[in-house]
C-alpha positions in Angstrom: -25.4 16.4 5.8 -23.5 13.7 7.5 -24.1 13.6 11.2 -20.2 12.8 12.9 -19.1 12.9 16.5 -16.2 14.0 17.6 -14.2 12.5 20.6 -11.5 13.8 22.2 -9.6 11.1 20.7 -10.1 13.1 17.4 -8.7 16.1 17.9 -5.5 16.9 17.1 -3.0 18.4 19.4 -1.7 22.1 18.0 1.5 22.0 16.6 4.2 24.1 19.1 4.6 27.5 18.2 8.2 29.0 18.0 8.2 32.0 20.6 6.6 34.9 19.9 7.4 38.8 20.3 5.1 38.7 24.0 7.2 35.8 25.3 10.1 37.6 24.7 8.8 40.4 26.1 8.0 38.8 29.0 11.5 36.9 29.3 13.0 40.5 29.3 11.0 41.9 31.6 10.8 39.3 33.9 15.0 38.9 33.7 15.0 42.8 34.1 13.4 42.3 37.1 15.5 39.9 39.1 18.5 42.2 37.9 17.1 45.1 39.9 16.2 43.2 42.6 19.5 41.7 42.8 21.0 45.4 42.5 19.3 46.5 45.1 20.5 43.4 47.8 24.0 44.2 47.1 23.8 47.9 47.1 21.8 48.4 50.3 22.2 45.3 51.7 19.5 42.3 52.6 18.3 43.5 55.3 17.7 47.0 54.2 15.4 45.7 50.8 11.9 47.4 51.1 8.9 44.8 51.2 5.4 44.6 50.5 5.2 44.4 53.6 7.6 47.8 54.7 5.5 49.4 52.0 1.8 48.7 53.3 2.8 49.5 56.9 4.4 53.3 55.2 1.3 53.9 53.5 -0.7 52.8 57.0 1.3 55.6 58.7 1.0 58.0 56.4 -2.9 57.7 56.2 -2.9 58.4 60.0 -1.0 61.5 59.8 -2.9 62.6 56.8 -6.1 61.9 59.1 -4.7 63.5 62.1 -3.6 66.9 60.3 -7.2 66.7 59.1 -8.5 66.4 62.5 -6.3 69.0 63.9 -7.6 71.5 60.9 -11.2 71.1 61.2 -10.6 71.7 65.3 -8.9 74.9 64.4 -11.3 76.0 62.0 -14.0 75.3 64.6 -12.1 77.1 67.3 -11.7 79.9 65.0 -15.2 80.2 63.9 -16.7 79.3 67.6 -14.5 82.8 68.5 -17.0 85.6 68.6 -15.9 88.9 67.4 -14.3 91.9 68.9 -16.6 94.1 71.0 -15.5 97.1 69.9 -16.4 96.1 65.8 -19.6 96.9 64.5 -20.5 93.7 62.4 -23.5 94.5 59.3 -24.8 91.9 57.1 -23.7 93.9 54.1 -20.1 95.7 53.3 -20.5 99.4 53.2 -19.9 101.0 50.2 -17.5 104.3 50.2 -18.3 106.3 47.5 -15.6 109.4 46.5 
């Protein structure tokens, strides 16, 4: 077995490959994507184009309202089970059972 080192100096470079299917792919998607974006500039106007920014601080406020109805829920709930019932109602541990 003959015992060889390779150097960097060795290897070849790969020859170029034409452009395959998932560059093109990407090409269209990527060109899709500044047409949209363009789109949307001229239809509702620069300073009306949402932002990562616009969409984090949406979500923000919606995650406080979802806590606050949450909040405002488990105090009804509380209220309603802290109630005690009507005097005049005879509560029993088990549901009678009318027979006819």
């Amino acid at each position: 077995m003959i015992d060889e080192e390779m150097t960097v100096a060795d290897m070849k470079p790969a020859p170029a490959q034409p452009a395959g299917l998932a560059a093109v792919s990407r090409a269209v998607v990527a060109t899709a994507a500044d047409l949209i974006s363009n789109v949307q500039r001229v239809v509702v106007g620069e300073e009306n184009v949402r932002t990562a920014r616009d969409n984090a601080w949406d979500a923000m406020l919606a995650d406080r309202a979802r806590n606050q109805a949450r909040a405002d829920l488990i105090r009804e709930v509380a209220a309603l089970v802290a109630r005690r019932a009507p005097r005049g109602r005879k509560m029993t541990k088990t549901p009678q059972v009318v027979r006819g």
